[in-house]
C-alpha positions as YAML, in Angstrom:
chain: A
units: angstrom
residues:
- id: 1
  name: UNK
  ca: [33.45, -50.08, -62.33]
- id: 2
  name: UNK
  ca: [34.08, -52.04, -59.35]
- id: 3
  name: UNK
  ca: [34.83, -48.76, -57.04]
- id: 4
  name: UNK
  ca: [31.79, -47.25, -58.16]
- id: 5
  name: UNK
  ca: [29.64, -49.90, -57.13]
- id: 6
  name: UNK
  ca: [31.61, -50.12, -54.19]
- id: 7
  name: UNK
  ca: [30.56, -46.21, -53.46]
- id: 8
  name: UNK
  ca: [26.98, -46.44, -54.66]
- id: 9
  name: UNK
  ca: [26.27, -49.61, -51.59]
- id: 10
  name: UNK
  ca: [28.04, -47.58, -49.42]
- id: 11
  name: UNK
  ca: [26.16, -45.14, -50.05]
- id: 12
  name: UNK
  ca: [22.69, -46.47, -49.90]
- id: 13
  name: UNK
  ca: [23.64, -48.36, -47.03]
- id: 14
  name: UNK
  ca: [24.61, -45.16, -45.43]
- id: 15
  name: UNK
  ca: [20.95, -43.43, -45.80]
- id: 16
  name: UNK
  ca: [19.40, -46.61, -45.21]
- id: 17
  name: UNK
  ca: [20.83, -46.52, -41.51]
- id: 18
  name: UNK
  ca: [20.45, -43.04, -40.77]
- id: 19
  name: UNK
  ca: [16.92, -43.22, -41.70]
- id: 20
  name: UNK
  ca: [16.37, -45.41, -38.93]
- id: 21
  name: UNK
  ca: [17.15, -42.38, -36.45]
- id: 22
  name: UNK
  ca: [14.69, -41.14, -33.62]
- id: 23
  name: UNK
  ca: [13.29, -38.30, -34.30]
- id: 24
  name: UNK
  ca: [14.96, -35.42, -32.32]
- id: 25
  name: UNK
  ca: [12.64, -34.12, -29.09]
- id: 26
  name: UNK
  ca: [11.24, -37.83, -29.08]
- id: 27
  name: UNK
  ca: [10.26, -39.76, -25.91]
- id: 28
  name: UNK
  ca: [12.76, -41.98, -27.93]
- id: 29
  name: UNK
  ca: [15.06, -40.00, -28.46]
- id: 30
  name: UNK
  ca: [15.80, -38.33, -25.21]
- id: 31
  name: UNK
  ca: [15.92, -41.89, -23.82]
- id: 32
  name: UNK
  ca: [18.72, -42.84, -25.85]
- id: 33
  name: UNK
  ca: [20.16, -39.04, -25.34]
- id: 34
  name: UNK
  ca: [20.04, -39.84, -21.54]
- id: 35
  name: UNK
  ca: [22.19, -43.66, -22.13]
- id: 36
  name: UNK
  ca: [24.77, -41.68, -24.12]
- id: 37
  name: UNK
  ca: [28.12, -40.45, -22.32]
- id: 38
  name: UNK
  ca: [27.66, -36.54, -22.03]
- id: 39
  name: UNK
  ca: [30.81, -36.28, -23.00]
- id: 40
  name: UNK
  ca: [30.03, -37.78, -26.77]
- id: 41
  name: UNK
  ca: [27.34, -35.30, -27.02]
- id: 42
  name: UNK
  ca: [27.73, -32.26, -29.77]
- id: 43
  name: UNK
  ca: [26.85, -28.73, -28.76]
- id: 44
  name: UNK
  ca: [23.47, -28.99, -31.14]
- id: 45
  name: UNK
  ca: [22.48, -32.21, -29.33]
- id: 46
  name: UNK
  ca: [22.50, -31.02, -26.06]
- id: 47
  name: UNK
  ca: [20.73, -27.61, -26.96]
- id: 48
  name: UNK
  ca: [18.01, -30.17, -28.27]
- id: 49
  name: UNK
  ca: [18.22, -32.14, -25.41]
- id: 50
  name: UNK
  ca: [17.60, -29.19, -23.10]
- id: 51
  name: UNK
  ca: [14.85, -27.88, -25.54]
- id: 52
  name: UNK
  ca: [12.62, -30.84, -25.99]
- id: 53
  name: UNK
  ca: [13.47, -32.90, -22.67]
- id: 54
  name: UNK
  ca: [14.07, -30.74, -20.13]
- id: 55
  name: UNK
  ca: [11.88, -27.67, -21.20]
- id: 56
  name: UNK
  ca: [9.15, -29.44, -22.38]
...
């Protein structure tokens, strides 16, 4: 019983934090896009980046 309510916080706390997010194509967003290392970024990041900051 213990593990699952171990799981279940994890879990909640998990959504919790990714709700706090900015949305993508966000003045937000590509602010904290342009602080991040390129070299972290995933291919569907910076095809957003280039979409909504760049292109706009």
């Amino acid at each position: 019983m213990k593990r699952f309510s171990t799981t279940l916080l994890m879990l909640t706390l998990a959504t919790l934090l990714g709700g706090c997010a900015a949305e993508v194509g966000s003045d937000e967003w590509c602010a904290d896009m342009k602080e991040k290392p390129k070299g972290d970024w995933t291919m569907n990041e910076a095809k957003d980046f280039a979409r909504h900051c760049i292109l706009k």
